[in-house]
VOKEZA-354806 format. One record per residue (C-alpha): x, y, z. Coordinates in steps of 0.1 Angstrom, whole numbers, plus 2048, in hexadecimal, padded with zeros to 3 digits. Example, Ala and Ser with C-alpha at 12.3 -4.5 7.8 and 13.67 -1.06 7.14 Angstrom:
2
87B7D384E8897F5847
//
This chain:
521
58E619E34586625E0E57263DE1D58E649E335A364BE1659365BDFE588678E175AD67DE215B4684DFF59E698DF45A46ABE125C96ACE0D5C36BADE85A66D4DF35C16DFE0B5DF6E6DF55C86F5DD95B5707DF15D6718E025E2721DDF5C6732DD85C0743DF95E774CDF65E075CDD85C076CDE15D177AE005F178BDEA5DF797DCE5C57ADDE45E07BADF85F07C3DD95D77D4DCA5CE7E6DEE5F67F3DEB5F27FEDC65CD813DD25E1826DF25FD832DDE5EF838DBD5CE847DC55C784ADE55C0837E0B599843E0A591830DE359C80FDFF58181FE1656981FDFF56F7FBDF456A7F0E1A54B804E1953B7F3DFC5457D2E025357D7E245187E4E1B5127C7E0251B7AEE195027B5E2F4E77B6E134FC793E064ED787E294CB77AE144E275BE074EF753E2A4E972BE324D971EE0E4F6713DFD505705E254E46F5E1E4E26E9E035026D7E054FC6C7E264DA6B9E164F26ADDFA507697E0B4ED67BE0F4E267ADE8505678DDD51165CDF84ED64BDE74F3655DC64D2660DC44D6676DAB4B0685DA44B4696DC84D36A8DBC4C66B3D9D4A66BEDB54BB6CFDCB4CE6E1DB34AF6EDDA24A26FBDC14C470DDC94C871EDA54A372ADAB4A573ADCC4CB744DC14B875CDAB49F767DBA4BB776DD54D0781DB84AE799DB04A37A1DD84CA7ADDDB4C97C3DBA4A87D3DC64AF7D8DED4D07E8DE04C2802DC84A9809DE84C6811DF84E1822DE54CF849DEF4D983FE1150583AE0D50F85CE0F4FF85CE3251583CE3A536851E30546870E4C558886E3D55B889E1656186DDFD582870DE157C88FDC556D887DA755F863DB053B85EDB0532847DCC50D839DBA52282AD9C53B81DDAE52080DDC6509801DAB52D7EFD995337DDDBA50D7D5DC150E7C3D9F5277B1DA45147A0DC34FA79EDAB50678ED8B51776BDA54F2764DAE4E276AD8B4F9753D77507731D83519734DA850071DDB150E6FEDA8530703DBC51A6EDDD15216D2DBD5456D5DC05446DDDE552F6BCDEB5466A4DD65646B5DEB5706C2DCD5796E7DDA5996E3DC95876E8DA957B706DB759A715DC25AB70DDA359671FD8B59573FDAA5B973DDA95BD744D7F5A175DD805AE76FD9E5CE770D8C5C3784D705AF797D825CB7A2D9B5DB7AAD7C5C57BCD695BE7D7D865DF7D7D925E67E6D6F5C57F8D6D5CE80DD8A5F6816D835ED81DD5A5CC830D605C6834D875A282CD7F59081CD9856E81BD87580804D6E5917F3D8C56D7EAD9A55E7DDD7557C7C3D745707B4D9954C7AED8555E79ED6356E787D8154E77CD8C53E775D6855B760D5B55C74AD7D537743D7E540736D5855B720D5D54970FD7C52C70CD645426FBD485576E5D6153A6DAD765236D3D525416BCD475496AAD655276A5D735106A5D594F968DD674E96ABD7F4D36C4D6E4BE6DBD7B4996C7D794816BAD944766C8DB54826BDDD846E6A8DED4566BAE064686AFE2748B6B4E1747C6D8E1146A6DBE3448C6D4E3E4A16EAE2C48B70BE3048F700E524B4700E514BA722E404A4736E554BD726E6B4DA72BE5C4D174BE4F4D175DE744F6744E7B508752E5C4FB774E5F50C77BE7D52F770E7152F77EE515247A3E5A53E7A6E7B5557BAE6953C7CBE4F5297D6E6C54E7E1E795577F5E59534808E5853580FE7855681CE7954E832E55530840E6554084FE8256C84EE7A56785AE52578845E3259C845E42592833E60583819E5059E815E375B5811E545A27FAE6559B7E3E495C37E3E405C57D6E615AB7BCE5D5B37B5E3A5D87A5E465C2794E665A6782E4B5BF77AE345D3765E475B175DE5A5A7751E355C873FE305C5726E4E5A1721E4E5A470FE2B5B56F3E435926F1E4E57C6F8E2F5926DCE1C5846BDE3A55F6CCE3854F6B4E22563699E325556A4E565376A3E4753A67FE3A54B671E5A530681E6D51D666E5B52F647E5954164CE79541644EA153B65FEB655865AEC956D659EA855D67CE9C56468CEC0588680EBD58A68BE9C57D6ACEAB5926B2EC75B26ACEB25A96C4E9A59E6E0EB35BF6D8EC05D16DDEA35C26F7E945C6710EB35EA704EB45EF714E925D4733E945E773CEB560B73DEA25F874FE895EA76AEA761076CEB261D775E8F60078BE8B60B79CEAA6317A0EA562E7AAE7A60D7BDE7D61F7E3E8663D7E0E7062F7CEE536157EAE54633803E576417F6E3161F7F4E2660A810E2F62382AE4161C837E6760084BE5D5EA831E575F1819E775DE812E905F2816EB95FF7F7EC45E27EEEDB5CA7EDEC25E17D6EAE5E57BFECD5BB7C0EC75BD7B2EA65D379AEAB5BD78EEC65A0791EB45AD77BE9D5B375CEB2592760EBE582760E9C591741E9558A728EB056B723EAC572716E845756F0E8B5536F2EA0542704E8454E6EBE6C53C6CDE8251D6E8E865176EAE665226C4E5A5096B8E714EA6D0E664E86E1E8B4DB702E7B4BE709E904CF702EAF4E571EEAE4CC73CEA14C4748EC24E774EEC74ED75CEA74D377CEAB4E4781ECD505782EBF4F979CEA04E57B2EB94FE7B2ECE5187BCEB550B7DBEA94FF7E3EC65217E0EDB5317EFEB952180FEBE520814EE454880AEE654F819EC354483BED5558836EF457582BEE757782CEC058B80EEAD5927FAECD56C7FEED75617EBEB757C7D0EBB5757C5EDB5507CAED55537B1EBE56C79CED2550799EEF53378DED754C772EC3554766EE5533763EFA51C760EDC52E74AEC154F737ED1537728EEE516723EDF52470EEC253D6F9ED951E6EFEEE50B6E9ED15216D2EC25296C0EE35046BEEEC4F76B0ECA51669EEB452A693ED450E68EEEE52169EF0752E6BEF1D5426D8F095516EAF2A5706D7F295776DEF0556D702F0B58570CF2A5A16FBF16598712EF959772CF0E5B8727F1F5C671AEFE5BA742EF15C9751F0E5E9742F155EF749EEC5E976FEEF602770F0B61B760EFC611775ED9617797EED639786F00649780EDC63D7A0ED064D7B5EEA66C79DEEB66D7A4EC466B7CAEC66847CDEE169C7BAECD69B7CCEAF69C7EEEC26BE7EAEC76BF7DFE9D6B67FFE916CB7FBE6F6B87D7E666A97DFE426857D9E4767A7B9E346967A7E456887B4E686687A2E5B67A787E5368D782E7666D78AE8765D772E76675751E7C677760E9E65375EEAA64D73CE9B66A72CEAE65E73EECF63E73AECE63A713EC2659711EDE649723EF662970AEEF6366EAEF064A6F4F116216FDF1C60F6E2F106266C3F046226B2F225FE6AFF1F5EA693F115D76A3EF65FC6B1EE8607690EE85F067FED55EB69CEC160F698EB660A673EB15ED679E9B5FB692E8761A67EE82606665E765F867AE5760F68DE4F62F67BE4F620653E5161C63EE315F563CE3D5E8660E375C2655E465B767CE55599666E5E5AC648E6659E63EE91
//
């Protein structure tokens, strides 16, 4: 039961902190984006897209060592075995810079090559090496100095440290370029601010994490089988986090290479509303990872499957009213925002919004994927899913631009991502069949897109006839509108089934009972 407790609450306070700062880190980019269009141009937000594409993709040599390391973590610290955390840690900040040099060297390699990855011509005046070389050491400077030990927080469940000091620095930093831009509409000086961010955090996780757990030091080496096992791991998870993180990089340069700078910038307006609130919700998830990955432990299987199911359940409940406000906002938020030049037709919005749900139902499985150390399992998948990206990217991207690249995407999320992992999990953690959970997913994604493009045609019918509604109160309406309808148009769907029901009961129970167990059976 102390357990229990003691992972519900750290869970309940890695959620609040964690939706404050993704709150702020979703408003204070948007507000910058807004300042960029309309004080120096749509193409300088182009050219951001297009660096921080390009450098996520050469971020990739990272992908899976910290997942790993903090899976390998959760053992030592249950055993307070302290020696193999300071081992660990060691090992991380080593390897942590030797990546921090491999990136600096494969991106000089490569910075002749980014004028062939822009069409058209880049903003007047702007040289596109210094602005590339700014961003690149920014990606840089994180692995060189102390990001490392975020692992420490991460494995004590202690991400509400970590958002907290995110949160004060963002502010500042929000600040800084918002005035930057208006004062001096230099965007050179814009850039060099994101790299001050990046020094100052890496010290204040260095001072907080020195103070409150001095007791690990970077000293000794890991044991041979630990290591067999964790080399093991990140070629694993290397190929698994790969293909996530460059879907939409390989999107963006795909997109610059053949549509120009304004297409991109577009596009990534567009996906920059769809990740925020992506972002926003999936910190309901990141706040119960160390606890999944504790229960994983000390729990039943039938207990963790439970656990599972309910959470699957819930989560789609509230991506899917996120996909149906996504829908209904998307075309006149991006009206006030952007203006009608730089919107994208109505069915390509209705492929976003889409896109979104299906980026975010496989979250909770990921969560148990990783918790449970199934890296390897899933790498065969993983190259299928890359390969097939790009490759599906380019083909569609030429028949039928924007919408090509979307449902590109859509495909390889779907057949090489969303079903893999579900019969992973189910095979190894569960020890059972995963095509149950997978049709209901499936039906659960489909009947919410539906009902997402119902409201959203209900909505702009009704304000057709409103012509003389002042705009932010149209958002408004819209707004209270689609969450009514579509939780209504829900519950009328599925609150007669079994899993609503004790989905509601469970729920209940956490949220409004004395007992707030997440983990309670």
């Amino acid at each position: 039961m102390g357990h229990s407790t003691s992972r519900s609450k750290k869970a309940k306070i890695n959620a609040i902190w964690g939706l404050i700062c993704k709150f702020i880190t979703m408003i204070g980019p948007f507000v910058i984006r807004t300042v960029i269009i309309k004080e120096i141009g749509v193409e300088y937000v182009g050219l951001n897209s297009l660096f921080t594409s390009v450098l996520t993709v050469l971020n990739m040599s990272e992908m899976g060592l910290g997942v790993a390391i903090i899976y390998n973590m959760y053992r030592p610290i249950a055993d307070d075995n302290i020696e193999e955390i300071c081992a660990l840690l060691n090992l991380y900040r080593k390897v942590y810079r030797m990546i921090g040099c491999a990136i600096l060297t494969i991106g000089i390699i490569l910075s002749p090559f980014i004028p062939l990855m822009i069409s058209g011509d880049v903003p007047s005046g702007i040289n596109i090496y210094l602005l590339y070389f700014i961003f690149l050491l920014n990606t840089v400077v994180s692995y060189l100095m102390f990001s490392y030990k975020v692992c420490l927080l991460n494995a004590h469940q202690r991400n509400d440290i970590d958002s907290k000091i995110s949160t004060g620095l963002s502010l500042f930093m929000y600040l800084a370029q918002a005035y930057i831009l208006i004062r001096w509409k230099n965007y050179y000086a814009y850039a060099f601010v994101l790299l001050f961010y990046t020094v100052f955090y890496n010290i204040s996780v260095y001072i907080y994490t020195k103070f409150k757990y001095p007791m690990y030091i970077c000293k000794g080496n890991v044991e041979d089988k630990t290591l067999a096992d964790l080399k093991q791991q990140v070629r694993s998870l290397f190929i698994v986090k790969v293909a996530t993180a460059t879907r939409n990089s390989f999107d963006s340069i795909v997109i610059s290479a053949t549509l120009g700078l304004t297409s991109v910038a577009i596009y990534n307006n567009y996906y920059y509303i769809l990740n925020a609130v992506a972002v926003f919700v999936s910190v309901l998830c990141t706040a119960i990872s160390g606890g999944i990955g504790n229960s994983l432990v000390c729990d039943s299987i039938d207990k963790n499957h439970k656990d599972f199911i309910r959470i699957s359940n819930a989560y789609i409940w509230v991506c899917g009213c996120c996909t149906a406000c996504l829908m209904v906002l998307y075309q006149p938020f991006m009206n006030i925002w952007v203006g009608t030049d730089y919107m994208v037709p109505n069915f390509t919005m209705i492929l976003f919004s889409a896109y979104f749900i299906l980026t975010r139902v496989n979250n909770v499985g990921g969560q148990y994927l990783d918790a449970a150390g199934l890296f390897a399992e899933r790498k065969l998948y993983a190259i299928l899913e890359s390969v097939a990206n790009i490759v599906l990217n380019i083909l569609f991207g030429k028949l039928w631009g924007m919408n090509g690249i979307i449902i590109a995407t859509m495909i390889t999320i779907y057949f090489a991502c969303f079903l893999p992992v579900s019969h992973i999990v189910y095979n190894h953690i569960f020890l059972n069949s995963c095509i149950k959970f997978c049709a209901f997913q499936t039906a659960f994604m489909v009947i919410i897109v539906f009902i997402s493009v119902g409201i959203y045609r209900f909505c702009d019918m009704l304000f057709l006839s409103f012509n003389h509604v002042n705009n932010i109160i149209e958002l408004v309406l819209r707004l209270i509108i689609t969450i009514f309808l579509y939780n209504g148009l829900m519950i009328m769907i599925f609150g007669c089934t079994k899993e609503f029901k004790d989905n509601t009961i469970w729920l209940k129970d956490r949220i409004i009972g004395k007992k707030c167990l997440l983990w309670k059976t």
